[in-house]
C-alpha positions in Angstrom: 0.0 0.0 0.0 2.8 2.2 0.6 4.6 1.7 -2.4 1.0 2.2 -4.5 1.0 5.9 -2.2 4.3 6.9 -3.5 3.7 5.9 -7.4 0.4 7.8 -7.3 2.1 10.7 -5.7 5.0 10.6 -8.1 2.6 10.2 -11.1 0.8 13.5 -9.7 4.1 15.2 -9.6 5.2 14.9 -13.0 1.6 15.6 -14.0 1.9 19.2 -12.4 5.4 19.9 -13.3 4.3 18.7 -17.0 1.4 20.7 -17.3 3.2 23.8 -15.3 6.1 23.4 -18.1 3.3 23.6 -21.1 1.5 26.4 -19.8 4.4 28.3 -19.3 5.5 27.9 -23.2 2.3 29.1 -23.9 2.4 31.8 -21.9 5.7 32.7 -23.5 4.2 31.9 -27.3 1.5 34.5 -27.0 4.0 36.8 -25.4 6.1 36.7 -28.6 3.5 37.0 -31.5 2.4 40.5 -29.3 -1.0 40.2 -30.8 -2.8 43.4 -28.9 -6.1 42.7 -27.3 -9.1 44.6 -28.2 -10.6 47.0 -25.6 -13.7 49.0 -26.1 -14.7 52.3 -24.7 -18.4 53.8 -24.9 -19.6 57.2 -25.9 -22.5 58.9 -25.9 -23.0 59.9 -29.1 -25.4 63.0 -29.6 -28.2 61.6 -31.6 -28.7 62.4 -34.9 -32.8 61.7 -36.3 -32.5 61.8 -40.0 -30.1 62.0 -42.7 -30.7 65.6 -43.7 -30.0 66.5 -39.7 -26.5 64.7 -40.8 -26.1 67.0 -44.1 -27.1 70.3 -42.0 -24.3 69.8 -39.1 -21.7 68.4 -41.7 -18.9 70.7 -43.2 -18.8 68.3 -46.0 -20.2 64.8 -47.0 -17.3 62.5 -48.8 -17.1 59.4 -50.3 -13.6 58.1 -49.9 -11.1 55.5 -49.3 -9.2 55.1 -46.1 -5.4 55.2 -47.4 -3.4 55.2 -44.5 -3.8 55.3 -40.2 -1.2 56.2 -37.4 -2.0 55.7 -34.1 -1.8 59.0 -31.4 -2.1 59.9 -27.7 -4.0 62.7 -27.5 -4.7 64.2 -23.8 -3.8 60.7 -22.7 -6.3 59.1 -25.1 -5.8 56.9 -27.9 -6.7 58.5 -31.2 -6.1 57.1 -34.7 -5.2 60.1 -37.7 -6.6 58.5 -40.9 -5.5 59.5 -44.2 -8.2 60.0 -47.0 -8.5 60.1 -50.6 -11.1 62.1 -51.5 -13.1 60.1 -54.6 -16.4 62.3 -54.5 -17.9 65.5 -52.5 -21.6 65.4 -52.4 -22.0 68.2 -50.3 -19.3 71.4 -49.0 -16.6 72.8 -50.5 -13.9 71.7 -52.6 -10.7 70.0 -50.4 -7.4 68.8 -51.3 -7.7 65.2 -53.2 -6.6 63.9 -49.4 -7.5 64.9 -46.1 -6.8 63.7 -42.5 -9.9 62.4 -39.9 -9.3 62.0 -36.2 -11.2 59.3 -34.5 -11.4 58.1 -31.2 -9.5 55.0 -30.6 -6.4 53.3 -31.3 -3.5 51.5 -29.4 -2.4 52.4 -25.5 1.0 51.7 -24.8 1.7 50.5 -28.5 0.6 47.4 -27.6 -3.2 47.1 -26.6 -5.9 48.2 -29.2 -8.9 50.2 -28.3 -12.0 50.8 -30.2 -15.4 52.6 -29.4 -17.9 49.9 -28.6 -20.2 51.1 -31.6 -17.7 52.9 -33.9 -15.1 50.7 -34.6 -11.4 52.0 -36.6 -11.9 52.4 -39.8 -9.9 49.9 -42.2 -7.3 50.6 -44.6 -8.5 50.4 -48.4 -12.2 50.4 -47.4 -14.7 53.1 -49.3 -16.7 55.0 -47.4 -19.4 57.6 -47.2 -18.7 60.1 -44.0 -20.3 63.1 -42.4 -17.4 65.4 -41.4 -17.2 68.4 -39.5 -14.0 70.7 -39.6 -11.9 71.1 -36.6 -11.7 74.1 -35.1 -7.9 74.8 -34.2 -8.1 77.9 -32.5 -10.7 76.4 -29.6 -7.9 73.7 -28.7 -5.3 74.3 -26.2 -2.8 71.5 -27.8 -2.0 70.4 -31.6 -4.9 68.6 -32.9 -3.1 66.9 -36.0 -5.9 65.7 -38.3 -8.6 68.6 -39.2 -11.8 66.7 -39.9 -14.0 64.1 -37.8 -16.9 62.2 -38.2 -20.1 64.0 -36.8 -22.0 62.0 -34.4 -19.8 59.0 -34.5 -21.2 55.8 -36.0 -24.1 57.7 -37.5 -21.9 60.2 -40.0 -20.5 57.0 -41.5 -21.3 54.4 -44.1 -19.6 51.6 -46.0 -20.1 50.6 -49.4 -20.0 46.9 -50.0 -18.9 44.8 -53.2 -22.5 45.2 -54.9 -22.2 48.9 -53.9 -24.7 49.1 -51.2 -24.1 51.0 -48.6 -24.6 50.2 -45.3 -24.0 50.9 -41.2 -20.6 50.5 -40.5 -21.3 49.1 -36.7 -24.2 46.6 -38.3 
């Protein structure tokens, strides 16, 4: 009986030190690919009823493709500056043929992504149809390095699929 004691609690011990030994690779696999986790913040959006309520408050209405995205810290908040070639301007004045939209979100740290819960980053090479409003330099205290956003977050913003429907970005 004793000896049957000491081969169970043998067997139990290389069982722990085993599976202690795996997890620990694991541990260190994930820790070298550096894949950043996804975080989500919420905002309160001020509601927007109707299209033409979007057209009214917008500076201009674009359709354009997202060409290129570097991630800020503005005020201690992640921000993303997108890069956008202008393909059509259905409503404002003429812009440059590529302009730059801040949006909330991005990476903290360099590491861990964060995205509003209903108005997630844009993608690169994606065409879309946005709402923007021109920011106002002089009522900032710091640099604000992009000078257009989208007006009421996920509503001032619409994708166009393959067929060329458009559609919600968050649905």
């Amino acid at each position: 009986m004793f000896k049957l004691n000491n081969v169970f609690f043998l067997l139990a011990c290389v069982i722990l030190i085993s599976a202690i030994f795996i997890s620990s690779q694991q541990v260190t696999a994930k820790q070298e690919r550096k894949e950043p986790s996804i975080g989500n913040m919420v905002v309160d959006w001020k509601p927007y009823t109707s299209l033409k309520e979007l057209l009214i408050k917008s500076d201009i209405v674009v359709k354009g493709k997202v060409v290129d995205s570097n991630f800020i810290q503005l005020k201690d908040m992640p921000y993303t500056v997108h890069k956008l070639k202008i393909n059509d301007i259905i409503s404002g004045e003429e812009v440059e043929s590529e302009i730059t939209i801040g949006q909330l979100g991005g990476l903290v740290m360099n590491e861990n992504k964060v995205e509003v819960l209903d108005n997630p980053l844009f993608e690169k090479n994606k065409h879309l149809y946005l709402f923007l409003k021109k920011v106002d330099h002089s009522s900032y205290d710091y640099h604000v390095p992009y000078d257009y956003y989208v007006i009421g977050g996920n509503q001032g913003r619409f994708k166009i699929d393959r067929e060329c429907k458009i559609n919600c970005v968050n649905s």
